[in-house]
MIROBA-214278 format. One line per 5 residues: number of its first residue (from 1); their letters; for each residue x, y negated, z negated of C-alpha. Coordinates in Angstrom, 1 decimal. Example, Ala and Ser with C-alpha at 12.3 -4.5 7.8 and 13.67 -1.06 7.14 Angstrom:
% MIROBA-214278
1> as> 12.3:4.5:-7.8 ~ 13.7:1.1:-7.1
% end
This chain:
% MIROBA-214278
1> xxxxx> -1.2:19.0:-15.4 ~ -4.1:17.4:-17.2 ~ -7.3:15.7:-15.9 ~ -9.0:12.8:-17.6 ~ -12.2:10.9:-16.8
6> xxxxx> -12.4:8.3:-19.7 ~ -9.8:5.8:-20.8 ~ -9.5:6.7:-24.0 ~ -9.1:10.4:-23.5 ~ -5.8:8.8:-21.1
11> xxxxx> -4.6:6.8:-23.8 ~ -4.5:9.6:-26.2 ~ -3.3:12.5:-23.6 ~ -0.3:10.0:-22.9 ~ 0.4:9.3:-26.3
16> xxxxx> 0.3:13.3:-27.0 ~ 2.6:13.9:-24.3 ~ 5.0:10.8:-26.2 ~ 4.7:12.5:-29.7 ~ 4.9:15.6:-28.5
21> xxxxx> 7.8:16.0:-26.0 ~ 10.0:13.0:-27.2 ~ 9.2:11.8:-23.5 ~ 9.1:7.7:-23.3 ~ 8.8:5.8:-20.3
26> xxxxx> 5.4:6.0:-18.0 ~ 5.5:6.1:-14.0 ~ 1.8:5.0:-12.8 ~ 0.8:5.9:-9.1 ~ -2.2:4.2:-8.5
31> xxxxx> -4.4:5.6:-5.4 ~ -7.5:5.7:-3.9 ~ -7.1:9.4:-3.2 ~ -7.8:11.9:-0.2 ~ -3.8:12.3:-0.9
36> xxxxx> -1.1:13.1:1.4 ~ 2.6:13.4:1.9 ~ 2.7:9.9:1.4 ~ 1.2:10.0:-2.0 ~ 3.1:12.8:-2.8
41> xxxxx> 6.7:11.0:-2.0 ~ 5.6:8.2:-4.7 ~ 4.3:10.6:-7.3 ~ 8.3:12.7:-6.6 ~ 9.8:8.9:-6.7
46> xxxxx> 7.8:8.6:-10.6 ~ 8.7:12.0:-11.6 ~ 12.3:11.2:-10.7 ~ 12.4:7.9:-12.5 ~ 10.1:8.5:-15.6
51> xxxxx> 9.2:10.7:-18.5 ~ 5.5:11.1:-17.9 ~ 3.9:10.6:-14.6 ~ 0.3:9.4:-14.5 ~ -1.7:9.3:-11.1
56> xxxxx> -4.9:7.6:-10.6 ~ -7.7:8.4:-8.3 ~ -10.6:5.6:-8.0 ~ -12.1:4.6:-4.5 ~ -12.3:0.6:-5.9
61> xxxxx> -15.1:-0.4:-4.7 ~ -14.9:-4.4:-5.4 ~ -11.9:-4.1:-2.8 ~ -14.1:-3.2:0.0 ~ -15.9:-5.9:2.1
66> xxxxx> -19.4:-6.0:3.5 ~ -19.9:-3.4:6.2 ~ -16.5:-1.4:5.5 ~ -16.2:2.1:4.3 ~ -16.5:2.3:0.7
71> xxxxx> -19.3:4.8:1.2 ~ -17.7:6.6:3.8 ~ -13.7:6.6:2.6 ~ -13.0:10.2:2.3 ~ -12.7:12.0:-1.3
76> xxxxx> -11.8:15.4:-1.8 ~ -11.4:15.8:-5.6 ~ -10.4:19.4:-5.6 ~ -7.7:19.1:-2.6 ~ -6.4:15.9:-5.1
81> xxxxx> -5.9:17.8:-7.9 ~ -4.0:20.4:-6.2 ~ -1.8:17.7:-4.2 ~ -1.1:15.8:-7.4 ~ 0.1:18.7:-9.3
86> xxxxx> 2.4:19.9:-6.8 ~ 3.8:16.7:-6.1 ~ 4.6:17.0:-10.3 ~ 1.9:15.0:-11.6 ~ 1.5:15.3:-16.1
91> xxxxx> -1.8:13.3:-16.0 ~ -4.5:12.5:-13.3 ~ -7.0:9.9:-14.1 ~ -10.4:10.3:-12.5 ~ -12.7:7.3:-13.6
96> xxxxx> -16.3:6.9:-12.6 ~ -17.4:3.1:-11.2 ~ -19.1:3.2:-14.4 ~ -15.8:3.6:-16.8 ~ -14.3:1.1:-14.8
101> xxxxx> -16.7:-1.4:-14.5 ~ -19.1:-1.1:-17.4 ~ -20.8:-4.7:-17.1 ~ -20.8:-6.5:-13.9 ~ -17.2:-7.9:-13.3
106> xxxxx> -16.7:-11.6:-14.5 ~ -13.3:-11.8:-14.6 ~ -11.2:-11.0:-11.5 ~ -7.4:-11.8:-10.7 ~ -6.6:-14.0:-7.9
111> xxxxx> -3.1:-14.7:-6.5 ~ -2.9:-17.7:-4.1 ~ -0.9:-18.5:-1.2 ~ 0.8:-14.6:-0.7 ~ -2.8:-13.3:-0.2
116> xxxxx> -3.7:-16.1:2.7 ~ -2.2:-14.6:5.9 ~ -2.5:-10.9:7.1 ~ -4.8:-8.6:5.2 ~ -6.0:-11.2:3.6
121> xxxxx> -7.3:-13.5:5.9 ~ -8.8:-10.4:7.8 ~ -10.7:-9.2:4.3 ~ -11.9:-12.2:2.4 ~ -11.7:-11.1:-1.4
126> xxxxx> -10.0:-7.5:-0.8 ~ -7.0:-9.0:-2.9 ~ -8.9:-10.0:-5.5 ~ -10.4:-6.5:-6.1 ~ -7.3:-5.6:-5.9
131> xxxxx> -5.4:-7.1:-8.5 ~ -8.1:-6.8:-10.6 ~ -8.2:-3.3:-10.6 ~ -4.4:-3.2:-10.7 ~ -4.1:-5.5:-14.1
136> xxxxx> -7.0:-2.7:-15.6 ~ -4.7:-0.3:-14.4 ~ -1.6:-1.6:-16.0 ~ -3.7:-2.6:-19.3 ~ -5.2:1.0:-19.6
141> xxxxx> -1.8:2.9:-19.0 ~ 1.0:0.4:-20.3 ~ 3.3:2.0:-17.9 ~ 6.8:1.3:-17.8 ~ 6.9:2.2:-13.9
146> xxxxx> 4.2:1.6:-11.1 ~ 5.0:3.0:-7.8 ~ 3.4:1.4:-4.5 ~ 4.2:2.5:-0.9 ~ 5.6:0.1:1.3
151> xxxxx> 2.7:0.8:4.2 ~ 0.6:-1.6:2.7 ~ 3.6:-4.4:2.1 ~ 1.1:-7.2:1.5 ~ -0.4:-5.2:-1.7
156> xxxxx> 3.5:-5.2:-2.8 ~ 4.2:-8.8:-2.8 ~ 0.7:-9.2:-3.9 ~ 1.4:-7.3:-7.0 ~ 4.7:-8.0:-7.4
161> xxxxx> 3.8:-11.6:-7.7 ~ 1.2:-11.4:-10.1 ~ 3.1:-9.0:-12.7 ~ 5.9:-12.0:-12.3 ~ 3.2:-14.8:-13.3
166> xxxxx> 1.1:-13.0:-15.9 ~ 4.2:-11.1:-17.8 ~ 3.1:-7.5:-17.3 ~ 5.5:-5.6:-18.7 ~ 6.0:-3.1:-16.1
171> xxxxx> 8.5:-2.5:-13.2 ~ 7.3:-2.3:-9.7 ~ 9.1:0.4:-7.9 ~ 8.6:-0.1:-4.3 ~ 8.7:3.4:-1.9
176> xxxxx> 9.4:3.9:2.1 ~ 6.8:4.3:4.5 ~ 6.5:7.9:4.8 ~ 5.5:8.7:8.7 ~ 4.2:12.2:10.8
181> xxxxx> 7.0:13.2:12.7 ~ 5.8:11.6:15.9 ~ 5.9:8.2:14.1 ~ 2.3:7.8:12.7 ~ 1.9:6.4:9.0
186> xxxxx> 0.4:8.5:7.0 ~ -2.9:6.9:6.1 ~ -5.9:8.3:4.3 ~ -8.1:6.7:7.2 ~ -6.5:8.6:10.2
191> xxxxx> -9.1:10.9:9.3 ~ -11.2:9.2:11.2 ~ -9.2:9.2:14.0 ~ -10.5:11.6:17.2 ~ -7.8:12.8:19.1
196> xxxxx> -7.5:10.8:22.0 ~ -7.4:7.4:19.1 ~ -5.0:9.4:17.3 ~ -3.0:9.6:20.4 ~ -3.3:5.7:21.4
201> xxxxx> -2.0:5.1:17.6 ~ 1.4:5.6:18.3 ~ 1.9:2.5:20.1 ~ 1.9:1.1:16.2 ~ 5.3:2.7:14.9
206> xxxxx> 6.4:2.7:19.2 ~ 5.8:-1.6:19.4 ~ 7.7:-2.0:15.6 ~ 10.4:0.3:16.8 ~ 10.6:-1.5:20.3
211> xxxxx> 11.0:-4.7:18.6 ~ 14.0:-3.4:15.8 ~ 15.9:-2.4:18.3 ~ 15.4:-5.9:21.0 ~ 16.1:-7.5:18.1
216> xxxxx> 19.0:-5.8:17.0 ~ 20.7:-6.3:20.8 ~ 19.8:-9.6:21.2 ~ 17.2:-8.5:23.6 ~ 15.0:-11.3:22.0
221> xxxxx> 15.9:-13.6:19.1 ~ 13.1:-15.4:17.8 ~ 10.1:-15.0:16.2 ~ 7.6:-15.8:18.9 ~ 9.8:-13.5:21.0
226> xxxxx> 9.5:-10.5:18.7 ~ 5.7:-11.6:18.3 ~ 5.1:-11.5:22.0 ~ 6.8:-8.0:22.5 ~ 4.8:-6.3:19.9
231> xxxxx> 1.5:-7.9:21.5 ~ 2.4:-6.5:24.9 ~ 3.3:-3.3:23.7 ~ 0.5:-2.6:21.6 ~ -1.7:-4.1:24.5
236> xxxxx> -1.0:-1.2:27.0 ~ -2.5:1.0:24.7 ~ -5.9:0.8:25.9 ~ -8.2:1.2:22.9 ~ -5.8:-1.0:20.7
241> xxxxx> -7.9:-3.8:19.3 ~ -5.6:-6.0:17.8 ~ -6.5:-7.9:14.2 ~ -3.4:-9.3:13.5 ~ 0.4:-9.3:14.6
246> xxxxx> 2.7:-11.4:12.4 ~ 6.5:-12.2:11.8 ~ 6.5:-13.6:8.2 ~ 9.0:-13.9:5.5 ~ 8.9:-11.2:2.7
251> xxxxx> 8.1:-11.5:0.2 ~ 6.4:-14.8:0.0 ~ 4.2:-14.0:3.5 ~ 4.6:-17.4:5.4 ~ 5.0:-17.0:8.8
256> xxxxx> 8.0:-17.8:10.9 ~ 8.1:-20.4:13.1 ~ 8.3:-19.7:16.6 ~ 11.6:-21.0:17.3 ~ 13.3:-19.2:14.0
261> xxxxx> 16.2:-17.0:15.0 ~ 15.7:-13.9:13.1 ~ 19.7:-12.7:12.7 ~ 20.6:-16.2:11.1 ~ 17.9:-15.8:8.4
266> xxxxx> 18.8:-15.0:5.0 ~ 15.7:-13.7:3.6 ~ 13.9:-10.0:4.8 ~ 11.7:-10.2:7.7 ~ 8.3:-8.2:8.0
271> xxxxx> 7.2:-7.3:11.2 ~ 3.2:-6.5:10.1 ~ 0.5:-5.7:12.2 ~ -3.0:-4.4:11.8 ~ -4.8:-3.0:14.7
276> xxxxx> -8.4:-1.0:15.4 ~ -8.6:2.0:17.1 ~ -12.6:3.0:17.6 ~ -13.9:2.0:13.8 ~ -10.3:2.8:12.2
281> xxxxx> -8.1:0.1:11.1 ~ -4.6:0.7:11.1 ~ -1.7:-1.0:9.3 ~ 2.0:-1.0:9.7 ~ 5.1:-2.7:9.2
286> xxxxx> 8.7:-2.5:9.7 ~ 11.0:-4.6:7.1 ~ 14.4:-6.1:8.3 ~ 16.8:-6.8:5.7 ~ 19.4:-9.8:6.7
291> xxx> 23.0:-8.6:8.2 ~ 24.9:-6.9:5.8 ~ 22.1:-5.9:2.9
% end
């Protein structure tokens, strides 16, 4: 495994590994590092599909609102490098703000409507950094492959929508939510988490379960019904701070009415929710496909 820092020494290490290997097609992991077993299931899910895997590591910082943690998001360059290569990792790209953003940023991407609920309504402009990153990302790599983890299934529709409207010539390989074995998502922010919030976090994976399975035995049937038992049950958790809880249509993000039965819909359903434990913010999600898919 090699490790770059500019963009040119990336183009030309990937176009030495093409030359050199007759390997073709390019998987891109994009992260924000501090990886774990989560990262390390999408980097196995690019070495599986492509030729070359390429994994970047840049804490983005126009994605980060006032007051939230870009100077405190954890980085551990060393522990990265080692995660990355053991998940099978040919390239790691480790650009400074600097490389990235050169010049003040005048040009950013913005995708409407998909971005206006969730996340996206509880971080004005995160999005936007976003995409714009992503599109660098894309432009600097050309892969053939980019792999995103379903945890964040806003930033998948997001993106999937803008590489359908702007032609990027790259397939977006959505992976599964990869969870601790009581049920936690593996996050980069649980770090922040003291045990006793760590604890109370379970009620995240616990409240999407509970719902599944009402759902599933006609327990409840409609939207507001699964909306309401998600509230409750995160509710008796009692340093749950709830930002959001939403039953919307994947992928375009609208939400459901409250009267829409969710077994007679023909489109997935996402269950999303986003809730704050002390200063963490947790996400989570469970997808449900229509009967028979």
């Amino acid at each position: 495994m090699k490790a770059v820092r500019t963009i040119a020494e990336l183009r030309d290490s990937i176009e030495e590994l093409k030359s050199s290997s007759n390997k073709r097609t390019v998987g891109l992991v994009p992260t924000m590092g501090y990886l774990h077993q989560g990262h390390a299931s999408l980097i196995r899910a690019a070495k599986d599909q492509s030729d070359i895997v390429v994994v970047s590591i840049f804490v983005n910082p126009i994605q980060f609102g006032p007051g939230e943690d870009f100077e405190t998001y954890p980085r551990d360059e060393e522990r990265d490098l080692d995660a990355a290569e053991g998940a099978g990792a040919d390239l790691v790209f480790l650009p400074s703000v600097e490389t990235m953003y050169p010049k003040p940023t005048k040009t950013k991407i913005t995708v409407a409507d998909v971005t206006s609920g969730l996340c996206g309504a509880s971080r004005p402009g995160h999005f936007d950094g976003v995409t714009t990153v992503v599109s660098k990302l894309f432009n600097i790599v050309q892969p053939d492959y980019a792999f995103f983890g379903m945890k964040d299934a806003q930033q998948v529709a997001v993106i999937e929508q803008m590489v359908s409207d702007l032609n990027f010539n790259v397939k977006i390989m959505p992976c599964p939510i990869i969870r601790e074995e009581d049920g936690l998502a593996l996050s980069s922010r649980n770090v922040y988490l003291s045990p006793e919030e760590r604890t109370q976090a379970l009620v995240l994976s616990r409240s999407l379960r509970d719902a599944e399975e009402a759902l599933e035995k006609d327990q409840i049937r409609t939207a507001a019904e699964a909306r309401d038992l998600l509230v409750s049950t995160i509710q008796k958790s009692q340093l749950a701070v709830i930002d959001y809880v939403e039953v919307a249509a994947f992928p375009d993000l609208s939400p459901l009415d409250d009267d829409a039965l969710i077994s007679e819909l023909d489109e997935p359903v996402l269950l999303a929710l986003a809730v704050k434990f002390g200063k963490t913010r947790l996400i989570d999600n469970r997808l449900l496909h229509p009967k028979g898919e």
